[in-house]
N, C-alpha and C positions, 0 to 999 in steps of 0.2 A: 773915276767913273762911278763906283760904288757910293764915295761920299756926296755926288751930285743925286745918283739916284735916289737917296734916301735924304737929303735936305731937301730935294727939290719934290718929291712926293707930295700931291696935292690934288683937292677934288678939280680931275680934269672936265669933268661932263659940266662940273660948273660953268666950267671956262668957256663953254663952248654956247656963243649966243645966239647961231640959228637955229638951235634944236636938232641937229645934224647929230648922228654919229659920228664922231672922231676915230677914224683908223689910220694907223699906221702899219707900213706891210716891210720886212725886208725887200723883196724883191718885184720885180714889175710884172712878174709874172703873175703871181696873187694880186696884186695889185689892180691887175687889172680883170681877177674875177671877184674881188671884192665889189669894185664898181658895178662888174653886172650883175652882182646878187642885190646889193644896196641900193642901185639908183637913186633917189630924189635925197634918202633917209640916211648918207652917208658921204663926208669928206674924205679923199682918201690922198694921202699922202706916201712913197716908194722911197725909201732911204735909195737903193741902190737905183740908177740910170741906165740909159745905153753905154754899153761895153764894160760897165764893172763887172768883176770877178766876184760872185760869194765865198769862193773860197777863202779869198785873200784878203775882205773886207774889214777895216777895222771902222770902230764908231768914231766921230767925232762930236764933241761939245755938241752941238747944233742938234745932231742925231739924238744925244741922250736926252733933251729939250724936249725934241721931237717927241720919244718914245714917252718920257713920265705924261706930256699932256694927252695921250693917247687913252680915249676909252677902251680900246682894244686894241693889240698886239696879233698880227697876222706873221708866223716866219713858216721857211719851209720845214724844217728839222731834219732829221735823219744825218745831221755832221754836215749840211751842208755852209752852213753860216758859223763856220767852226769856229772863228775870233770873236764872233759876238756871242758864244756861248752864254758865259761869264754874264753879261748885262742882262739876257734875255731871262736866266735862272731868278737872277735877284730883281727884276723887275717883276715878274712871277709871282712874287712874294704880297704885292700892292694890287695888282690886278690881273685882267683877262689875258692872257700871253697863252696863243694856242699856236702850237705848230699845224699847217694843214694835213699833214702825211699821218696824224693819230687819227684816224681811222681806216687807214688803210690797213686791210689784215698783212702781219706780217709774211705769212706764207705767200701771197704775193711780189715779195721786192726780192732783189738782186741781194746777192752778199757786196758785200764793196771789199777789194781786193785791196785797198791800201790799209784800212783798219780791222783788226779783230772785234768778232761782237756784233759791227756796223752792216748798215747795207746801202748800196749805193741812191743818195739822193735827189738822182736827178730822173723823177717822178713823173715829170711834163712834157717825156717825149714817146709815152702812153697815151693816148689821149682819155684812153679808159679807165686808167688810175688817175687823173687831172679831176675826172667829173667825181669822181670819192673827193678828192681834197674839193672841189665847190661842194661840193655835199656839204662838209664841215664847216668851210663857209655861211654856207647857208642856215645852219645850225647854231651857229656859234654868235649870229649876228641876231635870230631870230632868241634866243636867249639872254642877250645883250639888251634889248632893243622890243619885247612882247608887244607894244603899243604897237610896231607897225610889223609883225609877225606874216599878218596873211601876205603884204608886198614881197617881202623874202622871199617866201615862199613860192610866190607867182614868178616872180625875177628868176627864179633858180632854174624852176621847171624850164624857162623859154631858154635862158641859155644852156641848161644841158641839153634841151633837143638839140641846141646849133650844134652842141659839141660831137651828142649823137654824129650829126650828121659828117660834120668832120672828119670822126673816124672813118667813115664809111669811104671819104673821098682819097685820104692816104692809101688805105688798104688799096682801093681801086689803083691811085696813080704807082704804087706798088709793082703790084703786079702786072706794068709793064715794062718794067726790067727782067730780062730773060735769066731764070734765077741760077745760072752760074756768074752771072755781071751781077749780084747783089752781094758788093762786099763794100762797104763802106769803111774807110780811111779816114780821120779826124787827129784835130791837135791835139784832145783828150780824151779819155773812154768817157764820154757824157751819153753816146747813145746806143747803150745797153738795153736799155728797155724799149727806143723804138727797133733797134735791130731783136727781139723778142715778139714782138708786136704782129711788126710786121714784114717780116722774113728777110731781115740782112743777116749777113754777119759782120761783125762792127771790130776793127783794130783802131786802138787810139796812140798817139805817141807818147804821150803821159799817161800818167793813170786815173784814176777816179776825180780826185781832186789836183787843182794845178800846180799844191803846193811844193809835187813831185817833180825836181825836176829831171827833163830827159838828157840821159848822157850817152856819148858816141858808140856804145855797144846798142843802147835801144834804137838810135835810127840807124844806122847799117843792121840790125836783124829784121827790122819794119823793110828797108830798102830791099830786103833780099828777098822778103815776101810777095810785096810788087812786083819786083822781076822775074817769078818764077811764076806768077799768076796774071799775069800780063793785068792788070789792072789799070782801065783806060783813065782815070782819074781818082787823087784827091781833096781832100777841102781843108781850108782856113775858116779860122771862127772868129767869130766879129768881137769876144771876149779874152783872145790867145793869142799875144802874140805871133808874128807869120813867119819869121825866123826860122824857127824848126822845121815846120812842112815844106819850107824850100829847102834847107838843110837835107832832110828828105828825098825831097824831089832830086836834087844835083846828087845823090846820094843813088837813086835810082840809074838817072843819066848814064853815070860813071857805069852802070852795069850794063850798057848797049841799050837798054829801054827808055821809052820816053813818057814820062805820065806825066799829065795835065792838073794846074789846080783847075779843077773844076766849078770853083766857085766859092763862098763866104757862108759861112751856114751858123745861124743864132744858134746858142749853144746853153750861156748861164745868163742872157740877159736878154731885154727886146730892142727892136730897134728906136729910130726916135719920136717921141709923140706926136701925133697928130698924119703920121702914116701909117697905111696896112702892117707894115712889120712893128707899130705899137702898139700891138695886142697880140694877147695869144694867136688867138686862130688865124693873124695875119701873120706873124712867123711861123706855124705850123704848114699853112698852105705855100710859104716859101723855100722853107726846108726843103718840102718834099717835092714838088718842082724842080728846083735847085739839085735836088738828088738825081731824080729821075730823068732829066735833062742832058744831063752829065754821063751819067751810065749809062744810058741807052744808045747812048749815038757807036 
């Protein structure tokens, strides 16, 4: 990978003959606020799909293609994209490669329980830290790209009010889980920061990252939990294997209790394009649905 990325280094904006911004983003999640900051004045291209893991991700040929002809580099950082470290440093070196999460103050983010140093990077189930990383977005593309600066800038504002308003609809659908039924059950601890947010408390059966995995002491103590807090439901994630939270689940059973999955909940990716769950605020406003649906009955 290193020796492609340095043979193959070359003026990409060259290459690019509509006049277009060329981005490349790890995840579809930026990806797809790249698109609404960028609009008309940017191509944008998502290494990762529906149901890939960033944890687990490695690059392939294609990918490292991908990234050198890229005028700019969008990832999430904060260890989320932990195999493509390594690329994203050295490509670093040649051009624009910004993680979204640098500007978020760090006294803001979670510690992450699987690494020392680290804090946990799954950023976008905030909605209030998601508009900081468009922020940089927005910044980073308007520095890239001055000729069409004022569009950025107008793009940015209209989609943070949506996002604004976004947040404003979770909180609401929030709160109507009677808040001793806001405990949220997941394949991984990904949602730390919406259980912060907006007032769950969140057990995952892995930890931070997937690369941990869970062994028959972590679901029988998770099971024991459920059983003692009667917890009418939990959830499978559309990037996690479903193994485990029926492992779980029968794991429950066996204790006289019966909890429900409750449902698929986007986690480290979006769903497929060209549907509402292919964009952020369509898997946000599914999640929380999805939750509240679930727990409230």
């Amino acid at each position: 990978m290193t020796l492609l990325l340095v043979a193959c280094g070359g003026d990409a904006a060259a290459e690019q003959a509509d006049g277009r911004l060329n981005v490349v983003t790890t995840t579809a999640h930026i990806g797809d606020a790249v698109r609404n900051v960028g609009g008309d004045y940017v191509r944008v291209d998502s290494l990762m799909g529906p149901g890939a893991d960033p944890h687990l991700y490695l690059a392939s040929i294609g990918d490292v293609d991908q990234l050198r002809r890229a005028d700019v580099v969008f990832y999430n950082g904060l260890f989320l994209e932990a195999q493509l470290e390594d690329v994203l440093e050295q490509l670093a070196e040649h051009k624009t490669v910004v993680p979204v999460s640098a500007g978020i103050d760090p006294a803001t983010l979670l510690p992450s329980a699987n690494y020392a140093d680290e804090f946990d990077p799954h950023i976008w189930f905030d909605v209030t830290l998601w508009m900081q990383a468009v922020e940089q977005v927005r910044d980073t593309l308007m520095a890239a790209d001055p000729a069409n600066a004022a569009a950025y800038e107008a793009n940015a504002a209209a989609y943070l009010a949506e996002l604004a308003e976004l947040h404003a609809y979770v909180a609401e659908q929030a709160a109507r889980v009677p808040p001793a039924q806001r405990v949220l059950v997941t394949a991984h601890d990904a949602f730390s920061y919406f259980g912060r947010a907006y007032g769950f408390e969140v057990r995952g059966l892995q930890g931070i990252s997937t690369a941990s995995e869970a062994g028959t002491a972590d679901v029988q103590q998770l099971a024991n939990f459920i059983a003692e807090r009667q917890i009418p439901a939990i959830f499978i994630e559309s990037s996690v294997p479903v193994r485990n939270v029926e492992a779980v689940q029968a794991a429950v059973r066996a204790r006289g209790f019966d909890v429900v999955i409750g449902g698929q909940l986007f986690s480290d990716a979006l769903g497929d394009t060209g549907t509402p769950e292919g964009t952020y605020i369509g898997v946000v406003r599914y999640n929380i649905d999805t939750i509240v649906g679930a727990l409230s009955n």
